[in-house]
DSSP file (Angstrom, degrees, kcal/mol; ACC not computed):
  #  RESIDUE AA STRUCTURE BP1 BP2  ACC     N-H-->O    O-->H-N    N-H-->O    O-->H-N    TCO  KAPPA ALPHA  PHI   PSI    X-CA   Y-CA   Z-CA
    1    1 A X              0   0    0      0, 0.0     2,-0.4     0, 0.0   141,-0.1   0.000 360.0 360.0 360.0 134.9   47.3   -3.5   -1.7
    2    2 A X        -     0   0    0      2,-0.1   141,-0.9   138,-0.0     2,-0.4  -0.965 360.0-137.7-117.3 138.0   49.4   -6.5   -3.3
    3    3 A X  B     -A  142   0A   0     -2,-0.4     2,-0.7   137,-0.1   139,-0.1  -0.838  35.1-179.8 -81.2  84.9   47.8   -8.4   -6.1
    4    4 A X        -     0   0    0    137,-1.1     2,-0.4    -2,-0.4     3,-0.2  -0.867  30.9-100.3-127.9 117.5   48.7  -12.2   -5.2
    5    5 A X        -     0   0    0     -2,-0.7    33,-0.3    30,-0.2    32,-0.1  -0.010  36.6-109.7  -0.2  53.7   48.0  -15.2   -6.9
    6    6 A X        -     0   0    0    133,-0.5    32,-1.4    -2,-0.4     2,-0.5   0.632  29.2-135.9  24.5  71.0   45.0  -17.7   -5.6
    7    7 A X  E     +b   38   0B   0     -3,-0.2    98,-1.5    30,-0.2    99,-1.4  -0.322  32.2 173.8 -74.2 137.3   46.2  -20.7   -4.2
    8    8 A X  E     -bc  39 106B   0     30,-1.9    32,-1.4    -2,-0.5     2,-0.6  -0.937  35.8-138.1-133.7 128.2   44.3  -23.7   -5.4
    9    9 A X  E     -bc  40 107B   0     97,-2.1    99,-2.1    -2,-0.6     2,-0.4  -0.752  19.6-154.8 -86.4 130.7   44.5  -27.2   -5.1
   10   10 A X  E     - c   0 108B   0     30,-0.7     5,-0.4    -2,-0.6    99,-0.2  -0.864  29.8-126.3 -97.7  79.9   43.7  -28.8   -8.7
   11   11 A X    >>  -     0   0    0     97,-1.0     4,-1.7    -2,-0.4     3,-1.0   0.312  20.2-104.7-177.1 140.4   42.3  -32.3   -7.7
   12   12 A X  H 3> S+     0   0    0      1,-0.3     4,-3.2     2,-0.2     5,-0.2   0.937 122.6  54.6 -72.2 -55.4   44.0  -35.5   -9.3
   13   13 A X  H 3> S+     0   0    0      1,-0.2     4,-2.2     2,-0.2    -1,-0.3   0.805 111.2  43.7 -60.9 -27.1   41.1  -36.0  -11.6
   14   14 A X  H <> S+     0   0    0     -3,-1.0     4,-2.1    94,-0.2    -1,-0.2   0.986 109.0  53.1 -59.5 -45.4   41.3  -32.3  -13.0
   15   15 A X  H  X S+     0   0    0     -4,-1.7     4,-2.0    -5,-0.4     5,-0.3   0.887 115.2  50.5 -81.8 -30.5   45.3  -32.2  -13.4
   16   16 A X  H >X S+     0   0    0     -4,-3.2     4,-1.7     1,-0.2     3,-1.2   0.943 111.7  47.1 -55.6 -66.6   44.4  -35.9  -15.7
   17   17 A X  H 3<>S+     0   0    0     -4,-2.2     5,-4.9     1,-0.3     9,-0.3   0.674 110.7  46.2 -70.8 -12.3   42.1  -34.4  -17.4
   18   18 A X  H 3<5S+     0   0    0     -4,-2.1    -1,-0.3     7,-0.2    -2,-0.2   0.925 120.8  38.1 -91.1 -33.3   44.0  -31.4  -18.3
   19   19 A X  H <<5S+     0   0    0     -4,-2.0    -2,-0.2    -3,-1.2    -3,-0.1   0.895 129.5  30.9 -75.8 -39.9   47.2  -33.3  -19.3
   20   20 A X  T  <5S+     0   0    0     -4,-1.7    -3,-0.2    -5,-0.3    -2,-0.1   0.978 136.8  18.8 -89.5 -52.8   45.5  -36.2  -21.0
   21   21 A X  T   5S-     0   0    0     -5,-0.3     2,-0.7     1,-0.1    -3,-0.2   0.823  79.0-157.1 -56.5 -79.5   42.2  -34.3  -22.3
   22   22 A X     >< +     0   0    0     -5,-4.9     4,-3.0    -6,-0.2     3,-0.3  -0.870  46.0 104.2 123.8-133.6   42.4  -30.7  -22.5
   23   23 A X  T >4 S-     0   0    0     -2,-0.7     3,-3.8     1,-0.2     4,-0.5   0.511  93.5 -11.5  20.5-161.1   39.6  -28.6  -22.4
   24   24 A X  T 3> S+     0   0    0      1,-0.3     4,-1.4     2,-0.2    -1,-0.2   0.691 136.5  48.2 -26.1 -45.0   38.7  -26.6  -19.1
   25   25 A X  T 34 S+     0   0    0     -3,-0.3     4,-0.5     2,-0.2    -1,-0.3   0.706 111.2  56.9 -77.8 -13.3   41.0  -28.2  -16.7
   26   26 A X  T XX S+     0   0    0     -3,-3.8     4,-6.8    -4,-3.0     3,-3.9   0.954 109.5  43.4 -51.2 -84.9   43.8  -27.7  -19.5
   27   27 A X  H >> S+     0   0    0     -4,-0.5     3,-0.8     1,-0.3     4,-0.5   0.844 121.2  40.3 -38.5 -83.2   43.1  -23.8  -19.6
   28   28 A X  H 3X S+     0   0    0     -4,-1.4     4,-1.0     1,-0.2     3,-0.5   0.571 109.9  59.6 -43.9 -18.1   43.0  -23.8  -15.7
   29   29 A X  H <> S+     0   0    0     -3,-3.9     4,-1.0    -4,-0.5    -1,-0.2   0.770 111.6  45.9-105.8 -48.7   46.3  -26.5  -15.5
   30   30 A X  H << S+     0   0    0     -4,-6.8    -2,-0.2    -3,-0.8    -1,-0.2   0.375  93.2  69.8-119.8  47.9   48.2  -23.6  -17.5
   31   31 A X  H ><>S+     0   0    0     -4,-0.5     3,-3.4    -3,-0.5     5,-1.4   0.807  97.3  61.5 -62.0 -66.1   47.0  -20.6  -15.3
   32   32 A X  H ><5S+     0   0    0     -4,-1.0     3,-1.8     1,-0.3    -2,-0.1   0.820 105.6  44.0 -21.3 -46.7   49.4  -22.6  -13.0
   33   33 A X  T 3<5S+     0   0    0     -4,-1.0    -1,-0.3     1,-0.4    -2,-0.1   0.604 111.6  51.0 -93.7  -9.6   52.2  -21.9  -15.5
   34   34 A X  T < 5S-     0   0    0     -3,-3.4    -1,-0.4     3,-0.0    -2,-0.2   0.219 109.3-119.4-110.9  15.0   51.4  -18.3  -16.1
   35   35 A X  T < 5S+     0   0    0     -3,-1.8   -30,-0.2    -4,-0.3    -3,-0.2   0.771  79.3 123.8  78.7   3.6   51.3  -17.5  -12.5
   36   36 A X  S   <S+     0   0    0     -5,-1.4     2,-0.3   -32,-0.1    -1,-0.2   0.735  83.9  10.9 -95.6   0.3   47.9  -16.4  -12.5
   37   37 A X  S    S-     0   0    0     -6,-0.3     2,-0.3   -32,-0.1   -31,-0.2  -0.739  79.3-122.9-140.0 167.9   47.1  -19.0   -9.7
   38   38 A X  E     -b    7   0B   0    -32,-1.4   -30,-1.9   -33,-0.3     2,-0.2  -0.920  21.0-148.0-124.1 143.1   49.3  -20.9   -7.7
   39   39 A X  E     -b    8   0B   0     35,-0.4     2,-0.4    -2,-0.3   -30,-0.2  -0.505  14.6-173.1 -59.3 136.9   48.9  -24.4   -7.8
   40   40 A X  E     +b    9   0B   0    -32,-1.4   -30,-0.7    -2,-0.2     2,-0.2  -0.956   9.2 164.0-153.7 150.1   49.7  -26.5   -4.8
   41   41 A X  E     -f   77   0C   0     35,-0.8    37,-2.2    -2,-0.4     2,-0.3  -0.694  26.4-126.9-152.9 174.4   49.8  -30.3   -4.4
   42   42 A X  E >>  -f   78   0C   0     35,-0.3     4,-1.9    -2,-0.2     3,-1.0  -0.940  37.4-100.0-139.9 123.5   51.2  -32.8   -1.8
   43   43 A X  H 3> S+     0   0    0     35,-1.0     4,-2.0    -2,-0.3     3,-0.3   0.765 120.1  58.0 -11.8 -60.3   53.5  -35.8   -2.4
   44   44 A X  H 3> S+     0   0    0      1,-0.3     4,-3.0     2,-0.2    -1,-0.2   0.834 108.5  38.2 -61.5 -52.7   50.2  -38.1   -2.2
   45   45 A X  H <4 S+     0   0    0     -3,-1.0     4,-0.4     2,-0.2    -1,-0.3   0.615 113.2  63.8 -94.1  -1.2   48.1  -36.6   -5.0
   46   46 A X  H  X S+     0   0    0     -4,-1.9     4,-0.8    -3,-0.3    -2,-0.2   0.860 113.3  38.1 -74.6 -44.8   51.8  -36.2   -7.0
   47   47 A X  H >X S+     0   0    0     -4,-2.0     4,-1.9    -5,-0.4     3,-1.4   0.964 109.1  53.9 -57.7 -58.2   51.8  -39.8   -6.8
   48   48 A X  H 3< S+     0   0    0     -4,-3.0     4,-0.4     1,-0.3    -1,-0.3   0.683 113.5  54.0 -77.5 -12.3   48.3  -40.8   -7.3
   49   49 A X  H 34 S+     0   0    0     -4,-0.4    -1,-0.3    -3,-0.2    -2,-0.2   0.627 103.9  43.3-100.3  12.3   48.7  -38.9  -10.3
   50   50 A X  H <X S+     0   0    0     -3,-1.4     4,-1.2    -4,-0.8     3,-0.4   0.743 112.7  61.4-103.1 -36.9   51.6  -40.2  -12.0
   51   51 A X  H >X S+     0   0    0     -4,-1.9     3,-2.4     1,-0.2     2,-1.2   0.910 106.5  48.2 -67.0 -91.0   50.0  -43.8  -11.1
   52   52 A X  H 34 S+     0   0    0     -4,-0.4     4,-0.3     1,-0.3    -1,-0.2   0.351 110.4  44.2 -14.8 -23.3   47.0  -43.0  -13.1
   53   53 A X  H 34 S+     0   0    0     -2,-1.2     6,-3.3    -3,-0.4    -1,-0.3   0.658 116.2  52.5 -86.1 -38.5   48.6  -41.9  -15.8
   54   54 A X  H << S+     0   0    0     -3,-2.4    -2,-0.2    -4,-1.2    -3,-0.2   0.934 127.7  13.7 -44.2 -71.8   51.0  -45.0  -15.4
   55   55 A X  S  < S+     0   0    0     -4,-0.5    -3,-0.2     1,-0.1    -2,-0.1   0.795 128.9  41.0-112.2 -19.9   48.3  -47.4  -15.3
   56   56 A X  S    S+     0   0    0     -4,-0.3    -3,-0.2    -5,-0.3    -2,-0.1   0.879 126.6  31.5 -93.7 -32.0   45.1  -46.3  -16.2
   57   57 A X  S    S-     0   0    0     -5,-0.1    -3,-0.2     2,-0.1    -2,-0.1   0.372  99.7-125.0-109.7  14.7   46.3  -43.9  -19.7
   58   58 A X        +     0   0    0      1,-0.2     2,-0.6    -4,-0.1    -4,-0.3   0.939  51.1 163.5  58.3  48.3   49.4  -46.4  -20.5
   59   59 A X        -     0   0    0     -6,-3.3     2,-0.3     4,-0.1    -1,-0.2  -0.844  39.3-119.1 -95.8 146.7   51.9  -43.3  -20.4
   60   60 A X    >>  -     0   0    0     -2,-0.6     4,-2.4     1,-0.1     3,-1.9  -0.517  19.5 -93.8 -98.9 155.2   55.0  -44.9  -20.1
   61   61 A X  H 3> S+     0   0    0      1,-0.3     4,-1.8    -2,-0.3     5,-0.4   0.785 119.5  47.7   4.4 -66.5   57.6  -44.5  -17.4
   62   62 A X  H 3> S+     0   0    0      1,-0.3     4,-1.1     2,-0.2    -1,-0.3   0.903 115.0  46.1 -82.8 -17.0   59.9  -41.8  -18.8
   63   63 A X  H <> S+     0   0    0     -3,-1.9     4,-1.9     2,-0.2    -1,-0.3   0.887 108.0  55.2 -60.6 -40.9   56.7  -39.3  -19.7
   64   64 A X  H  X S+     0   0    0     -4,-2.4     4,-1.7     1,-0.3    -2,-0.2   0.863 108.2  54.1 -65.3 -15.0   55.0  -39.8  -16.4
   65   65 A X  H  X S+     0   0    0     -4,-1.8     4,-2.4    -5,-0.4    -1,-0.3   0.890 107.6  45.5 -71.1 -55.9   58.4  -38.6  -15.1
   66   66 A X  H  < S+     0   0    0     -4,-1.1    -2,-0.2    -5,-0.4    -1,-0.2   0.509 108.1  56.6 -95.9   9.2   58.3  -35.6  -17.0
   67   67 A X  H >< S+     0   0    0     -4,-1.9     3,-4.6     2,-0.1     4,-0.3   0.860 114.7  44.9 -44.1 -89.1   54.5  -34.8  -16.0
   68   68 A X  H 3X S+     0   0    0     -4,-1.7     4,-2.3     1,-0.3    -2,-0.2   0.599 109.9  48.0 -24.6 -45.6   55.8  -35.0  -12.6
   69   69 A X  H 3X S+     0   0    0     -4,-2.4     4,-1.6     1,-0.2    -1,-0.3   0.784 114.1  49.0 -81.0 -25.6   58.9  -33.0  -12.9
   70   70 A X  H <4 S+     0   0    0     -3,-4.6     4,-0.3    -5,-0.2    -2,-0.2   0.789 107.3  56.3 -96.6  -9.4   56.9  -30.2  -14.8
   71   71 A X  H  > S+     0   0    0     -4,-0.3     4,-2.1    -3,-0.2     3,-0.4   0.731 111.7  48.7 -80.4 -45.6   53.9  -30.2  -11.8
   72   72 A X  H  < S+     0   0    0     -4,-2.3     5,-0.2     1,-0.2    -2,-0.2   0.908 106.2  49.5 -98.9   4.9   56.7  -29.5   -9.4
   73   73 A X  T  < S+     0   0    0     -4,-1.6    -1,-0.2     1,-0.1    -2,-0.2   0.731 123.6  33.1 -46.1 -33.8   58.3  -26.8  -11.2
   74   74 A X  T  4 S+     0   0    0     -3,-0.4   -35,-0.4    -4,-0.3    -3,-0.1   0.713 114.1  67.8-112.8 -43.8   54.9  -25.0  -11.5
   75   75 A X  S  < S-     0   0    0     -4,-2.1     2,-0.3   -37,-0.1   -35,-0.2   0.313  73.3-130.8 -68.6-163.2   53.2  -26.2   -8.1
   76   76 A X        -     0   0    0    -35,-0.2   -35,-0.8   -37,-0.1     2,-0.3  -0.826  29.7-141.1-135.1 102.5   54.0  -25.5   -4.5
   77   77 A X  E     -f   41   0C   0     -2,-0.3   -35,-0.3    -5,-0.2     2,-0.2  -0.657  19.7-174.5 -97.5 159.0   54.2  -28.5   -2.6
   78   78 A X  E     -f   42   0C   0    -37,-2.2   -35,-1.0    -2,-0.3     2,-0.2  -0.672  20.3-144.1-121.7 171.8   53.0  -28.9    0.7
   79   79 A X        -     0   0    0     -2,-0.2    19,-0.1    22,-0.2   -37,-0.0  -0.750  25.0-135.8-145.7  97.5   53.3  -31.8    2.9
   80   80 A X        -     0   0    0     -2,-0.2     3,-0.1     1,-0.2    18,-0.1   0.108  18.1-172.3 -31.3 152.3   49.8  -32.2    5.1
   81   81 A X        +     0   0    0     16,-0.1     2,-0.9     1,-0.1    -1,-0.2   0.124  69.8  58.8-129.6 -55.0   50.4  -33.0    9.0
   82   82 A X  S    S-     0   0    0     15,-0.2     2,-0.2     2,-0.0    19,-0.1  -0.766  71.4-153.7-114.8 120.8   47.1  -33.5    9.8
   83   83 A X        -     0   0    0     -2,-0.9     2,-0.3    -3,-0.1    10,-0.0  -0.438  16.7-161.5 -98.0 138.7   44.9  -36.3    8.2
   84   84 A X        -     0   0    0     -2,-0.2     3,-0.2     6,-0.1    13,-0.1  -0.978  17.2-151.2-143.5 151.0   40.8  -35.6    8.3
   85   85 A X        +     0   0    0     -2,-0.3     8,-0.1     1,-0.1    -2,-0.0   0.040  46.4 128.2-119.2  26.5   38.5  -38.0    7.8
   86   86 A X        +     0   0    0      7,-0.1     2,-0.4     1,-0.1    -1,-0.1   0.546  65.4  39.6 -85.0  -7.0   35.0  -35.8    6.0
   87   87 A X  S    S-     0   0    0     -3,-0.2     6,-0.4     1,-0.1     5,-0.1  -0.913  91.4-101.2-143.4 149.7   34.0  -37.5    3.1
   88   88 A X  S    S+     0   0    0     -2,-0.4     2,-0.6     4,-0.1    -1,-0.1   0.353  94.4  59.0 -24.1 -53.6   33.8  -40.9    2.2
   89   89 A X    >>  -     0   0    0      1,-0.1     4,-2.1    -3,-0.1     3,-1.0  -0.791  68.6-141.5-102.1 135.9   37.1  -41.7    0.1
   90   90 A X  H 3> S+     0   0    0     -2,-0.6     4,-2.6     1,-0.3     5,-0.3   0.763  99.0  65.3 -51.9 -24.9   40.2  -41.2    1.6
   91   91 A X  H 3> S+     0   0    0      2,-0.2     4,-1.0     1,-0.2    -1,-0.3   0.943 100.7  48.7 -60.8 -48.1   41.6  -40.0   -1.4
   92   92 A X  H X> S+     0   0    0     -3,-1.0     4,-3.0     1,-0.2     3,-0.8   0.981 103.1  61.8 -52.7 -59.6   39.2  -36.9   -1.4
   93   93 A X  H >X S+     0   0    0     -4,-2.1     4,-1.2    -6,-0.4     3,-0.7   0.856 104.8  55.3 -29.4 -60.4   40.3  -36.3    2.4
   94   94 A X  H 3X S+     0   0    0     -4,-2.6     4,-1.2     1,-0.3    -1,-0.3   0.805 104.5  49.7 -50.2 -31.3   44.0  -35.9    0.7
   95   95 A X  H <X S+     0   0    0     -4,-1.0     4,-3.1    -3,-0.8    -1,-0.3   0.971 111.0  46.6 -70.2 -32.2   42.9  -33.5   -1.4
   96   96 A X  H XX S+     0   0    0     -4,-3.0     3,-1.7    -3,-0.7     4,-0.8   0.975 114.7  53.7 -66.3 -70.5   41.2  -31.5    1.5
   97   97 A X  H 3X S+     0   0    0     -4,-1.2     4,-1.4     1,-0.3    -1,-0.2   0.580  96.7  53.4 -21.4 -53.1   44.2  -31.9    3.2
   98   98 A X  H 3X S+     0   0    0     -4,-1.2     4,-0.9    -5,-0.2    -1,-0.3   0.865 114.6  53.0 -69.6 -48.4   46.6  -30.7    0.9
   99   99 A X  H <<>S+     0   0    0     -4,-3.1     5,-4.0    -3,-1.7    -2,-0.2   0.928 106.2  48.6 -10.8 -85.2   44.1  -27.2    0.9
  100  100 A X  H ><5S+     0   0    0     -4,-0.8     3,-0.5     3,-0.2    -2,-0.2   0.796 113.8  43.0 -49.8 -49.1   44.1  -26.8    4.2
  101  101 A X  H 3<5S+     0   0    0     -4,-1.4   -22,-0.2     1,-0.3    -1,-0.2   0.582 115.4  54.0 -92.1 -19.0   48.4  -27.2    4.7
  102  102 A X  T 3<5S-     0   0    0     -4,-0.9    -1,-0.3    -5,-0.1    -2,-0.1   0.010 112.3-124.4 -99.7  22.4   48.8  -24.6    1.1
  103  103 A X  T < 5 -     0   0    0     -3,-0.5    -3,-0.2    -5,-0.1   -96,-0.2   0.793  50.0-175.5  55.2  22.4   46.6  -22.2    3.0
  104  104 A X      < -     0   0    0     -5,-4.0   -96,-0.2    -6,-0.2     3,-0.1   0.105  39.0-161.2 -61.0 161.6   44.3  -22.5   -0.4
  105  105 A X  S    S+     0   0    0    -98,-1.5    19,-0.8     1,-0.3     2,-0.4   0.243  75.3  53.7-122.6  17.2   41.3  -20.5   -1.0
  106  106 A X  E     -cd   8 124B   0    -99,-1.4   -97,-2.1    17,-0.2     2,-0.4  -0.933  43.4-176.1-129.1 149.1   40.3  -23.4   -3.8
  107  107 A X  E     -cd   9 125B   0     17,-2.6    19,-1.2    -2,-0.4     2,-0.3  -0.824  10.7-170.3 -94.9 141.0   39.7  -26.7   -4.7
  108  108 A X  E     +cd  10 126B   0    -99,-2.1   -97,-1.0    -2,-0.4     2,-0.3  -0.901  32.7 142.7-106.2 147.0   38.9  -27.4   -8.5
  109  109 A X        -     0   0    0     17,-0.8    -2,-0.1    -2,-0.3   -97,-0.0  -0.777  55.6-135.0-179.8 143.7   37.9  -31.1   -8.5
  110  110 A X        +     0   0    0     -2,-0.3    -1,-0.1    17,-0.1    17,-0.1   0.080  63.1 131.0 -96.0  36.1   35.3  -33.0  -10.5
  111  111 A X        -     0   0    0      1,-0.1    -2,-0.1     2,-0.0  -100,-0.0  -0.200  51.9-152.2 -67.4 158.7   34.1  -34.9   -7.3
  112  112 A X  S  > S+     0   0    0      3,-0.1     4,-0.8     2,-0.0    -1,-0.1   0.440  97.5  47.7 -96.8 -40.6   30.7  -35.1   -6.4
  113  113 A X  H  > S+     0   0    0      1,-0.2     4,-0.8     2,-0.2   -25,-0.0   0.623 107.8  46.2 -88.4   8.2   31.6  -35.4   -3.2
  114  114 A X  H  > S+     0   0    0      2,-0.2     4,-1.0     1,-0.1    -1,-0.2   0.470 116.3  54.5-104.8 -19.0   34.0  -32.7   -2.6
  115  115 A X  H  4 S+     0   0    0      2,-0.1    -2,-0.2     3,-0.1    -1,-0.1   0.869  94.3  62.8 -91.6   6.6   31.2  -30.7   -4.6
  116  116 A X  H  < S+     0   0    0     -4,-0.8    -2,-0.2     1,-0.1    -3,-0.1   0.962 109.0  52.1 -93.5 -93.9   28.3  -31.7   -2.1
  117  117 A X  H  < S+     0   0    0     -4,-0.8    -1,-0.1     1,-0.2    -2,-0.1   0.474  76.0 175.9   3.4 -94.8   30.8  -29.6    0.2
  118  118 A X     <  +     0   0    0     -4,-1.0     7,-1.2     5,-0.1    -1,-0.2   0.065  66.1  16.6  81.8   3.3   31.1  -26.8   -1.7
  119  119 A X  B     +E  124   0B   0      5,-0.2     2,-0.7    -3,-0.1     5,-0.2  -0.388  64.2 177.9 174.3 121.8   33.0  -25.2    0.7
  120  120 A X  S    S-     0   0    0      3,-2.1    -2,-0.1     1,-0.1    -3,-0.0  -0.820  72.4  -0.4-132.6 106.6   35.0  -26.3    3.7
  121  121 A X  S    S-     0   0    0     -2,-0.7    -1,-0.1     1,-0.1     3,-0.1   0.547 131.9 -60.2  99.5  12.4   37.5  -24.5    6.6
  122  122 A X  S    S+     0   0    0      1,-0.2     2,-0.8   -17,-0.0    -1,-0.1   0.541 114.9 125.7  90.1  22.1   36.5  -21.2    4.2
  123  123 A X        -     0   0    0    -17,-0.0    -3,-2.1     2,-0.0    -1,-0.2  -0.860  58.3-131.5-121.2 111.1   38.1  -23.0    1.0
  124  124 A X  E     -dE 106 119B   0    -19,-0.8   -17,-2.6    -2,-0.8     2,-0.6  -0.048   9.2-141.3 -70.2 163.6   35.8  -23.2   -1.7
  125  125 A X  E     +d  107   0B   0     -7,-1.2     2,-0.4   -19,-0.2   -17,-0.2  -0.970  29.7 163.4-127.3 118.9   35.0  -26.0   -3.7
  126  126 A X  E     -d  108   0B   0    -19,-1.2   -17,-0.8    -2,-0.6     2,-0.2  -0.998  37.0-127.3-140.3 159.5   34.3  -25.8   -7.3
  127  127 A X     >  -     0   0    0     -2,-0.4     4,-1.1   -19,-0.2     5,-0.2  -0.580  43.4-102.4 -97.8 153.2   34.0  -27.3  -10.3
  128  128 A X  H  > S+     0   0    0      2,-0.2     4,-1.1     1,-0.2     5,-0.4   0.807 124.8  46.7 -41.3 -48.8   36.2  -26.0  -13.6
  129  129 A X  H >> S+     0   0    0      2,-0.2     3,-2.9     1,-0.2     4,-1.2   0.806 112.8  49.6 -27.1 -99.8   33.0  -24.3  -14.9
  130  130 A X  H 3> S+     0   0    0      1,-0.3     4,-1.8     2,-0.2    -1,-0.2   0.551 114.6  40.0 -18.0 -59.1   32.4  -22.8  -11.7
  131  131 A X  H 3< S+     0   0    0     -4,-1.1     6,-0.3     1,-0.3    -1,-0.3   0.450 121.9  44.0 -77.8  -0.6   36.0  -21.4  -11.0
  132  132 A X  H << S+     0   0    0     -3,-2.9    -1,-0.3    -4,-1.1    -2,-0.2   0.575 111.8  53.7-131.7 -29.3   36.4  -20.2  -14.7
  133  133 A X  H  < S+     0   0    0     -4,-1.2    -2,-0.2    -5,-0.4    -3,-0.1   0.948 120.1  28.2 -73.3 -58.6   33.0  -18.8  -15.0
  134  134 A X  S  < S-     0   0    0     -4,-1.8    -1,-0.2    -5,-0.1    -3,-0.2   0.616  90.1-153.5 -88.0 -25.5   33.1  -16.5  -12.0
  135  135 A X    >   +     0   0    0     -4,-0.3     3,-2.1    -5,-0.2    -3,-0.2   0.758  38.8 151.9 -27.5  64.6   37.0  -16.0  -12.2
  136  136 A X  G >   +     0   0    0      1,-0.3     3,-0.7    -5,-0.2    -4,-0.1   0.468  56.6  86.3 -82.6  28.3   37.1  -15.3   -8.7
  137  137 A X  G 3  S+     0   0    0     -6,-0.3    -1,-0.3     1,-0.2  -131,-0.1   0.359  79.3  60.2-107.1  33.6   40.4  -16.7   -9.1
  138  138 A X  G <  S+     0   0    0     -3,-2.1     2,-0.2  -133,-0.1    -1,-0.2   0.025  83.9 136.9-115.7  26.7   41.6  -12.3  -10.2
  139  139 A X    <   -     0   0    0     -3,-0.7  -133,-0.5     1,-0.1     2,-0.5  -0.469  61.3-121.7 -62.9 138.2   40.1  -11.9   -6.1
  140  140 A X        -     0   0    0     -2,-0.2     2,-0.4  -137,-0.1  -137,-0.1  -0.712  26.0-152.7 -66.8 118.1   42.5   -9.6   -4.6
  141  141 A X        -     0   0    0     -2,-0.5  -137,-1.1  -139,-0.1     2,-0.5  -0.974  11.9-132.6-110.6 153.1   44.4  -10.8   -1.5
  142  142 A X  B      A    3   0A   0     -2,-0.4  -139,-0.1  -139,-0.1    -2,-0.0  -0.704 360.0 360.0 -52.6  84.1   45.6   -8.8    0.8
  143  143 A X              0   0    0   -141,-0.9    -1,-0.1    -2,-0.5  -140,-0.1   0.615 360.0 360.0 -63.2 360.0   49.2   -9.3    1.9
């Protein structure tokens, strides 16, 4: 049995709230960076988070850059093929999307509607609590 790392999509609103914020999506943001999860993102939600930081938290140009540069050091990116249309904002769909194509067995996300899921294509959906509480992210896989 090989011990290998969760992969988990961290949902644009966590990875703000861990860079800008702190608190629980912090601690989970730097599991990424200690390997104790793998992280995975998509071009799309790299973007929408670097705009968000951009426009909504005034971080200027050359930090949002070096967000960005340190999410794909840390991340896996995947690049989604196939577009699904299950819950209301497209944005969320990208996140699902981005899941599905990193083979993830989580989402973190502070959605209400990706937590009204709570679990979709056998990739669970939880919220930082939830995934930090239970740790299921020190579950064993099986290579």
């Amino acid at each position: 049995m090989v011990k290998k790392a969760v992969k988990v999509v961290l949902d644009t609103n966590i990875l703000i709230s861990g860079v800008v914020f702190g608190g629980k999506p912090r601690e989970i943001l730097e599991m990424t960076k200690t390997r104790d999860i793998q992280g995975v993102i998509s071009p799309v939600l790299l973007a929408e988070l670097g705009e968000v930081l951009s426009k909504k938290f005034n971080y200027p140009k050359l930090r949002v850059l070096q967000v960005e540069n340190k999410i794909r050091k840390i991340f896996r990116i995947v690049h989604p093929i196939n577009q699904i249309s299950i819950v209301r904002d497209a944005d969320d769909n990208r996140v699902l999307e981005a899941a599905i194509e990193g083979k993830c067995q989580f989402v973190v996300t502070g959605d209400e509607d990706l937590l009204e899921l709570k679990n979709y294509k056998g990739i669970k959906i939880l919220s930082p609590t939830e995934f930090l509480r239970e740790e299921v992210w020190k579950t064993e896989v099986l290579t």
